[in-house]
C-alpha positions as CSV (number, residue, x, y, z in Angstrom):
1,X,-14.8,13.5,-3.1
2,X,-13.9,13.0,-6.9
3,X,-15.1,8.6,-7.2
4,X,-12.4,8.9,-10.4
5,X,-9.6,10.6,-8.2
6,X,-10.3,7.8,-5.5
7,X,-10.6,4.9,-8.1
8,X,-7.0,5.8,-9.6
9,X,-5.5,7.0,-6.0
10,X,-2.7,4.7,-5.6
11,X,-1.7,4.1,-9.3
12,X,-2.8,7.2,-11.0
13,X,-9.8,14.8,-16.4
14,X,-8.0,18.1,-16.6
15,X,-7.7,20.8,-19.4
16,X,-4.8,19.8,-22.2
17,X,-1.8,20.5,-20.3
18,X,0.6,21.7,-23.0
19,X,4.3,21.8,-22.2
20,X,5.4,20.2,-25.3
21,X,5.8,16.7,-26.4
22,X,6.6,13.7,-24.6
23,X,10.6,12.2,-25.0
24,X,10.6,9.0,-26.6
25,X,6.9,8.6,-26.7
26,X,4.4,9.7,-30.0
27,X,1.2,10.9,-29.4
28,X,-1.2,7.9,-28.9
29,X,1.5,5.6,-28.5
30,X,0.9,3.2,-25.4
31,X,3.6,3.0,-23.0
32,X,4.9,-0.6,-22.8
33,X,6.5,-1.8,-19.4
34,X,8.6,-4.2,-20.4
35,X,10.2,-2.8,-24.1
36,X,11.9,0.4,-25.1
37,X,9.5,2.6,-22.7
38,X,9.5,1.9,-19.2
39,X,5.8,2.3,-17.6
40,X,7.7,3.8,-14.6
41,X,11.0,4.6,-16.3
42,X,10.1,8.8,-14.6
43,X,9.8,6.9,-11.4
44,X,12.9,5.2,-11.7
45,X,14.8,8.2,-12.8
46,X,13.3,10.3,-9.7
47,X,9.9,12.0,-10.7
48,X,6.7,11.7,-9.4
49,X,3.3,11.3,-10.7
50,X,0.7,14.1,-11.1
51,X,-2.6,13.3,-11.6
52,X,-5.3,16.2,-12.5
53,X,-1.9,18.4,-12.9
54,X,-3.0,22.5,-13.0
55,X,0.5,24.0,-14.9
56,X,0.6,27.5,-13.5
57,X,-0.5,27.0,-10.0
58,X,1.8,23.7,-9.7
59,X,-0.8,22.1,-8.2
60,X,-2.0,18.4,-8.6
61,X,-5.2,16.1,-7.3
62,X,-3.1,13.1,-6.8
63,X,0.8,12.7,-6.6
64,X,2.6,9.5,-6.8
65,X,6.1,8.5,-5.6
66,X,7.4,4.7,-6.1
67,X,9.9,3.0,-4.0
68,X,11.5,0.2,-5.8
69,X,12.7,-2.8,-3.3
70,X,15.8,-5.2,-4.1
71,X,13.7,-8.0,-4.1
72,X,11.4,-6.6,-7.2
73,X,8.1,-5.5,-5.5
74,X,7.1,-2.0,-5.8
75,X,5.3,0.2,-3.5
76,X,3.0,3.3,-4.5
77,X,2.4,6.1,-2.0
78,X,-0.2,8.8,-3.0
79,X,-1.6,11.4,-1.7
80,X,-4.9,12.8,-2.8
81,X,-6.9,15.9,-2.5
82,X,-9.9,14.5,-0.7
83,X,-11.6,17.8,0.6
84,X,-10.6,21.6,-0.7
85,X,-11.2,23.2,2.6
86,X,-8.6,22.1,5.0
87,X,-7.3,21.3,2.7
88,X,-7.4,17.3,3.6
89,X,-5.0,15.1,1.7
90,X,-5.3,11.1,1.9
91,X,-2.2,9.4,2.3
92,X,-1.8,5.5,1.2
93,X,1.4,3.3,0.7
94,X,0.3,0.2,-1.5
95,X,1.7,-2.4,-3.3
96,X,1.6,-2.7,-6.9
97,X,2.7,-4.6,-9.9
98,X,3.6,-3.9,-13.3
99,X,1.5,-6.5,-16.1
100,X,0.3,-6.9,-19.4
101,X,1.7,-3.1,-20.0
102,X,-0.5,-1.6,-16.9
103,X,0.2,-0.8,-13.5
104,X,-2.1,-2.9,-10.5
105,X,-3.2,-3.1,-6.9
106,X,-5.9,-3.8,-5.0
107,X,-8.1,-1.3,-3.6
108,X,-7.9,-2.9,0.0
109,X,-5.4,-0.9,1.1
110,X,-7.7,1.7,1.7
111,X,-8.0,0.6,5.4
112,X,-5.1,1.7,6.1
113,X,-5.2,5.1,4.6
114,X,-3.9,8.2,6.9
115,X,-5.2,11.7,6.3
116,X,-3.7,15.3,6.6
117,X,-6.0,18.7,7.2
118,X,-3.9,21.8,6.6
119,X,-0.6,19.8,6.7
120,X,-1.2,18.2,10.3
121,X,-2.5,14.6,10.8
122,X,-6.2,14.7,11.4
123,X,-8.2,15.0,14.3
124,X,-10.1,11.8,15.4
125,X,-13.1,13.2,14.6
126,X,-11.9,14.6,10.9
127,X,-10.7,10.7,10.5
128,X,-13.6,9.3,11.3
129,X,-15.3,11.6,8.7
130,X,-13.1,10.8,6.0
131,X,-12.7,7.2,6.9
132,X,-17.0,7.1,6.5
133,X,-16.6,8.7,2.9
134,X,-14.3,6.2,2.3
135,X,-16.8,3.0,3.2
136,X,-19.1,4.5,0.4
137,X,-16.4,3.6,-2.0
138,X,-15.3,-0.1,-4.0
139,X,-13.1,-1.5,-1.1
140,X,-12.1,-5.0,-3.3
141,X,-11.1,-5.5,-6.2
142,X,-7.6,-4.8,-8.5
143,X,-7.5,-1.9,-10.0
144,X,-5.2,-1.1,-13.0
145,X,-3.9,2.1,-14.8
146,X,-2.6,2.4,-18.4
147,X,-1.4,5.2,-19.8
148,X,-1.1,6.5,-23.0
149,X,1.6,9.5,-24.1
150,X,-0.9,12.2,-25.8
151,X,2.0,14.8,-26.5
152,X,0.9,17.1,-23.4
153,X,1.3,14.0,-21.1
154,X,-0.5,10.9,-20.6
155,X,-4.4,10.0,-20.6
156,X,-4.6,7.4,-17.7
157,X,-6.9,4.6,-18.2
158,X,-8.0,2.5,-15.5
159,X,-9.9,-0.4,-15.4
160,X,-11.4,-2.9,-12.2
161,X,-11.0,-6.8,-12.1
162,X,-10.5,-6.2,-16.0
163,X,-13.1,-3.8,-16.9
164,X,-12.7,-0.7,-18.5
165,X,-13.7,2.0,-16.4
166,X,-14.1,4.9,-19.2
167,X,-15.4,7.8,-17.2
168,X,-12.3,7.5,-14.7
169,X,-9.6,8.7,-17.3
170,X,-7.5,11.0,-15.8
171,X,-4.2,13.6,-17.1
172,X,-0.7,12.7,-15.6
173,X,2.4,14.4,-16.0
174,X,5.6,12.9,-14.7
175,X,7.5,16.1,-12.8
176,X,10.9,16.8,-11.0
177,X,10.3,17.3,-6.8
178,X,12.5,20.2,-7.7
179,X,9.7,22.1,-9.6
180,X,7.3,22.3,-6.2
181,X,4.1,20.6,-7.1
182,X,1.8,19.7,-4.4
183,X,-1.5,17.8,-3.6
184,X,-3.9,21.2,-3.4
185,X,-7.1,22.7,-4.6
């Protein structure tokens, strides 16, 4: 399992993916929350996240959906590609919070992660594996993810308990649920 992929699971280094430039974003621009660019403004208008995004295969290593409550809190559910063969997905709902520009969590939500093998829940025994690769991983902390428009997409940046955390950039596109991506090798 990809440490990067797991550090940047619920919020969030592919080739350039080049479909063009970015609406309403420059290249190297950061994407403020709170001014004329909305950090989840794709979210809002019904996209999802993909992380690690593979163009022609319409495949991704993470996707993220947000579910905006009434009351302001937001909730992040990703899946992640945790093992090729199966393949075996990791499923977590979490809440997060838009500040200073980034999107946070913490990483204990991890507990209470679900997994999928071949689009069925995972045996006991396949859950207790994954669940033991999980332990070997940072279980505390918050974890934050900015991104900034490159004009193929965004470079996400993530950093833990306010540390920049270099060597877990990843790619993300925002794209439509109508154009079939999904979590896969």
């Amino acid at each position: 399992m990809n440490a990067a992929l797991l550090f940047l699971l619920f919020a969030t280094a592919a080739a350039p993916v080049d479909e063009g430039p970015i609406a309403g974003a420059e290249a190297g621009e950061q994407v403020p929350s709170d001014s004329r660019l909305d950090i989840l403004g794709g979210a809002r208008d019904g996209q999802i996240q993909c992380f690690q995004p593979e163009i022609y295969s319409k495949t991704c290593k993470i996707m993220a959906t947000y579910r905006f409550e009434d009351d302001g809190r937001i909730f992040s559910t990703a899946q992640m590609l945790m093992d090729e063969n199966g393949p075996a997905v990791l499923v977590v709902t979490a809440p997060v919070e838009v500040k200073d520009g980034a999107l946070c969590g913490q990483l204990d939500v991890l507990p209470t992660a679900r997994f999928v093998v071949a689009g069925q829940p995972a045996t006991p025994g396949q859950e207790s594996g994954y669940r033991l690769m999980l332990s070997m991983a940072p279980r505390k902390g918050e974890v934050c993810a900015r991104w900034i428009a490159d004009g193929h997409g965004y470079v996400v940046h993530g950093s833990l308990d306010g540390k920049p955390q270099r060597d877990f950039d990843q790619r993300m596109i925002w794209v439509d649920p109508s154009e079939g991506f999904q979590v896969a090798p």
